[in-house]
N, C-alpha and C positions, 0 to 999 in steps of 0.2 A: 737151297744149295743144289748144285748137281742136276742145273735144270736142262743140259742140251739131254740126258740119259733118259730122264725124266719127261721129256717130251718125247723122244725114240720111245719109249715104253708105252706111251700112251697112242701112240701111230701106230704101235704093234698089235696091241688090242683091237684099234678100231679095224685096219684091214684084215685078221681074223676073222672078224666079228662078218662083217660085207663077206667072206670067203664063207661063211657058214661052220669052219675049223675054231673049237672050243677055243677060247684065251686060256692058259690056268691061274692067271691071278689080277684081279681087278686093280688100277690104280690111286690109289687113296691119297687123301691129302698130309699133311704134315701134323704129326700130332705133337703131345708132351707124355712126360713120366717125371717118376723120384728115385732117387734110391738113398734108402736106409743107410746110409755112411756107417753106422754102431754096427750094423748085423752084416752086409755085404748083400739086404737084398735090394732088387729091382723089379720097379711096377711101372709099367708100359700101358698109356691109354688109348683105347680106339677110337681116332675121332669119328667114325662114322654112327659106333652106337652107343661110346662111353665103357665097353668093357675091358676089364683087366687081363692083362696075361704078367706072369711075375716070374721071377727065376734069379737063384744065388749067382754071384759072379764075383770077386775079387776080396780082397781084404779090405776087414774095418782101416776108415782112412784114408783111403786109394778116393785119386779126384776122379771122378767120371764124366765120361764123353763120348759123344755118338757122332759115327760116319761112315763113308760108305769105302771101307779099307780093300773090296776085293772088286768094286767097280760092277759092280751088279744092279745100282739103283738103289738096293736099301741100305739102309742106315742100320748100322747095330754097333755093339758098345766096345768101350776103349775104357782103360784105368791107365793112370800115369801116377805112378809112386815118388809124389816130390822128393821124399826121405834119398833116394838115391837116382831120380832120372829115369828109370825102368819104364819102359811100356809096353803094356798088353792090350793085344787088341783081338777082337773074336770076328768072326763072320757070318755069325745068325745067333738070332734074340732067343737063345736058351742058356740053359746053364752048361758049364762046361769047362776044360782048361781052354790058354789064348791061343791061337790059330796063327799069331804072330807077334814075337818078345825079341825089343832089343832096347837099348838106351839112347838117350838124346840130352842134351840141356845139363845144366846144374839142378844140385839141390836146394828147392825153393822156388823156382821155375812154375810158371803155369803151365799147362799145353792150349793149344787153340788147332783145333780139327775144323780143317776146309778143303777146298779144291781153289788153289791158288794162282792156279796154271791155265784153267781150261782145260782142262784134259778128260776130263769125266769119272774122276778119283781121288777119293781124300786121303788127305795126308796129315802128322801131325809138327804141327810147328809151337815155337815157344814164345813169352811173353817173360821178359826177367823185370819183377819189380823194382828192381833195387835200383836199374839203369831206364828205367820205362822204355822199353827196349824190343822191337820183335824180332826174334830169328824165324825166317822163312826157308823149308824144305821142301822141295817137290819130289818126295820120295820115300820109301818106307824103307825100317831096317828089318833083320830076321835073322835067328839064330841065335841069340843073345847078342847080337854085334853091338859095336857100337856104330853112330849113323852115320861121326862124322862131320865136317863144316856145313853149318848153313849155308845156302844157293846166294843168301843176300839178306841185311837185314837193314834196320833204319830207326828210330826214332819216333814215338808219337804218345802224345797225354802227358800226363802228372803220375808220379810215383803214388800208389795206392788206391790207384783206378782199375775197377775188375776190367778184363779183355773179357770180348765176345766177337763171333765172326759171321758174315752172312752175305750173299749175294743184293747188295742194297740198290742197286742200279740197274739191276737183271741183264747185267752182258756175259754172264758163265763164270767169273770169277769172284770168287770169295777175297773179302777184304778186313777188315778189321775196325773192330769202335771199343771204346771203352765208357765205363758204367761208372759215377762216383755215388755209391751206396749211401754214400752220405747227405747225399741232398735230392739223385734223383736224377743227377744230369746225365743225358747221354747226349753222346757223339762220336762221330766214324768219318772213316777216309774213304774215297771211291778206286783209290790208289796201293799199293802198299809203298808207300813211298813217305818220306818227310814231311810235313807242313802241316797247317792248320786243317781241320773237320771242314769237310764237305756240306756236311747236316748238324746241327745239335736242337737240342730240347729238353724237357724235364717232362720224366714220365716215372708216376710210382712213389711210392714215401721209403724215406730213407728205413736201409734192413733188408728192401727189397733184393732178389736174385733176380737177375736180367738173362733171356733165351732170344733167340732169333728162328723165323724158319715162316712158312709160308701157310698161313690160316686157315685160307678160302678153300672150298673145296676142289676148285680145280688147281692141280699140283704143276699147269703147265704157262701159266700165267702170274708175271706179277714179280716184284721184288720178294727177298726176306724185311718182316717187317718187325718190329719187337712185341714183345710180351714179357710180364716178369710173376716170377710166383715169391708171394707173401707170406713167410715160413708163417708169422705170428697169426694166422687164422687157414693155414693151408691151404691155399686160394691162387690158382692163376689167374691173371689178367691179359689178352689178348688183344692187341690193334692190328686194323688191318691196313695204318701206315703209318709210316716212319713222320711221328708230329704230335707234338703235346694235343691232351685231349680224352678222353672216357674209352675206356675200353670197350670195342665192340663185341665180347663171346668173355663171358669169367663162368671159373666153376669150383667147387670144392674137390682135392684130389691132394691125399697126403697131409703130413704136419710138422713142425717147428725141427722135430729132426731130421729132415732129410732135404737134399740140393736137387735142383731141378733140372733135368735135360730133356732134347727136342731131337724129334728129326721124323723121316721117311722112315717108319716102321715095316713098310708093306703089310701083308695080309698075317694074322697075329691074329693062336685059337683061342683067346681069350676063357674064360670061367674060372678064374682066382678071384678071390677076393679083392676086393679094394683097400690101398693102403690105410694103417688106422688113420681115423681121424678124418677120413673122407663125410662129407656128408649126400645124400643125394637131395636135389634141387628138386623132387614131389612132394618134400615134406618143407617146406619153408619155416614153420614154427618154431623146431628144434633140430638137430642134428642126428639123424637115420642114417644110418651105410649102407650104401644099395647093396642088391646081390650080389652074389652068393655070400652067404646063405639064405635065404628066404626068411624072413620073418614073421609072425603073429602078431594079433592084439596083446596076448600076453605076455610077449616078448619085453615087450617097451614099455607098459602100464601108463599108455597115455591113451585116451580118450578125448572124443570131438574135437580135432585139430585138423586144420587146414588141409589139404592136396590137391595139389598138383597132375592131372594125369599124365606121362601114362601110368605111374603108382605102378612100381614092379612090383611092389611087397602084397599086394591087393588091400590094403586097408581099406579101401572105401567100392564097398562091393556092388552098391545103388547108384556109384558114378555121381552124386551129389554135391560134391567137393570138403565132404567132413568125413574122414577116419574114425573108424572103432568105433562105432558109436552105441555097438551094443556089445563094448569090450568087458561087462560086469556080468561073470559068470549067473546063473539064471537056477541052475542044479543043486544048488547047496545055498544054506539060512546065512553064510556070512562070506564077505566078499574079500577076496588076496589080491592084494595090491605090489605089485610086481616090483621093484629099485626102479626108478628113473634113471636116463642115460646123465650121468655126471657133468658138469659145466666145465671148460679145459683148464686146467689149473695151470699151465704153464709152466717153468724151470722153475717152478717158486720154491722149493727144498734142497737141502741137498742130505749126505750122511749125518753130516754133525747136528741135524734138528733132530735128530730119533735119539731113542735111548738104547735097544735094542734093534739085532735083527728083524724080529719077527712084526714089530714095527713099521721098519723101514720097507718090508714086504708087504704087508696089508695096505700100505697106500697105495705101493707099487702095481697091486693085483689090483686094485679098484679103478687105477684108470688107466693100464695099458692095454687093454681090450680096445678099449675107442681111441687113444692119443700116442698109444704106441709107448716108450720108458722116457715120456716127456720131460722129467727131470734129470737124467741119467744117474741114474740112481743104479744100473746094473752095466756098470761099464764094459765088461767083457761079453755081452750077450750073452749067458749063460740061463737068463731066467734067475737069478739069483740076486737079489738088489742088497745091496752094503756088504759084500759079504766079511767085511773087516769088522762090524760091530758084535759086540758079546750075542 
């Protein structure tokens, strides 16, 4: 998206650069994040080296979406409250209140954030499933207003087809396709107009969440191409085109509770943790969180397994490609063997299998560290699971 900006930005830097006059911020390519829909947070990945930057933003609930509302180049986040049409949208990737609230759409309504126009500014427009229906705005509201008719809208899909939007033909404007979850099909228009898909394909297994945005490391080349992340193993999948076929770039990042967004981050100071459930790809055997926080051999209580380097965590300190391998304390006549990182149990409980609170806690405490309150077992975020049980 947003690539004439995006190419001005990256001519800005290079003739800097030739001038000898410092740039202050390099031009990165397009990354992913999630956010925790339960808790309100967000985790924002750097494609350049993989680290986290995270920050609270909206109420449990609120759909999330990224664009570039103030025409600056980056992308930063938007919530659209189906419950009443409401949207918020901010101007940089911290926590904060919105920078800009007013209403759009029905209740029930998707949003779909693009630049629709050309113009070098996104905007957010709506998708009604009920009518498989877009309304297209080139314009934002503010002040609590409301926004108003759509510019124009039209016709396109099946009712119960997610919307997604993206520069699929790389002439400057954002267009529209829609996802059917249920099998995997995707397809989009080149157009915003009526008629049949330009492109279609099947990419991804049905459950998948479908993103669009542009991979490659240069940000100034190239369509948006899809990608989709797979709550059921927390996993994105990345292609770098639009065509059934093997993902070229997958990673672990995030878990089962949280929806996936993309976009132009820019430069993002990253050193948060990574969302639970992430695992990092130096340890292939099992599932490690990369940093922050640094880990030990006694952290994990696993010994001689595989890695990967570059091994942030330093487990394999000989560079050999086996971990811990002198993880068996040497000091003392008997040896402690640390918990092992738990296997993802997935939504498989809920309240009514416990008999008690303190029950329903002690599951809860044992794998929300790594998978996050994967059963939702503490609905209000509180740290508190069942709280209705004796």
């Amino acid at each position: 998206m947003l690539r004439t900006r995006i190419w001005l930005a990256a001519l800005v830097v290079f003739v800097l650069a030739l001038s000898g006059i410092p740039a202050v911020a390099e031009v990165a390519g397009e990354s992913t994040g999630v956010v925790d829909q339960t808790t309100g947070v967000w985790y924002l990945r750097d494609a350049s080296n993989g680290a986290t930057t995270s920050f609270y933003y909206g109420n449990p609930g609120d759909y999330p979406i990224f664009g570039d509302w103030d025409c600056d180049t980056i992308d930063t986040p938007g919530l659209y409250r189906q419950s009443d049409g409401y949207v918020y949208l901010r101007n940089s990737n911290t926590q904060g209140i919105a920078d800009i609230r007013f209403f759009f759409g029905n209740p029930g309504d998707v949003p779909l954030a693009g630049d629709f126009n050309n113009d070098g500014c996104d905007t957010v427009s709506i998708y009604r499933p009920s009518e498989a229906r877009i309304y297209v705005i080139n314009k934002l509201g503010a002040n609590d207003g409301g926004l108003g008719a759509a510019d124009y809208d039209f016709y396109f899909g099946n009712q119960g087809d997610k919307p997604f939007t993206g520069d699929f033909n790389n002439n400057g404007q954002d267009t529209v396709g829609l996802h059917r979850e249920s099998t995997g099909f995707v397809y989009y228009r080149n157009t915003l107009t009526t008629g049949i898909a330009d492109n279609d394909f099947f990419y991804g297994d049905p459950g998948d969440q479908i993103i669009t945005g542009r991979w490659a490391q240069d940000p100034t080349k190239g369509p948006d191409t899809v990608g989709i992340f797979r709550p059921s193993n927390g996993r994105f999948y990345l292609r770098f085109e639009n065509s059934q076929g093997n993902a070229n770039v997958d990673y672990s990042y995030g878990n089962s509770n949280m929806a996936a967004v993309a976009g132009h981050f820019g430069m993002l100071p990253g050193g948060d943790p990574a969302p639970p459930g992430t695992c990092d790809p130096s340890y292939p055997d099992f599932c490690i969180p990369p940093p922050p926080p640094s880990l030990n051999c006694a952290d994990i209580g696993r010994s001689n397994f595989k890695v990967v380097q570059p091994d942030p965590h330093g487990f394999d300190a000989d560079k050999n490609g086996v971990g811990c391998e002198a993880a068996t304390p040497t000091t003392t006549t008997t040896t402690t063997t640390m918990p092992s990182i738990p296997p993802n149990p997935g939504d498989s409980v809920n309240c009514s299998d416990f008999k008690t609170q303190a029950e329903a806690q002690a599951w809860h405490d044992k794998y929300f560290p790594y998978y996050g309150d994967v059963a939702n077992l503490d609905g209000d975020g509180n740290g508190v699971a069942c709280e209705s049980l004796p």
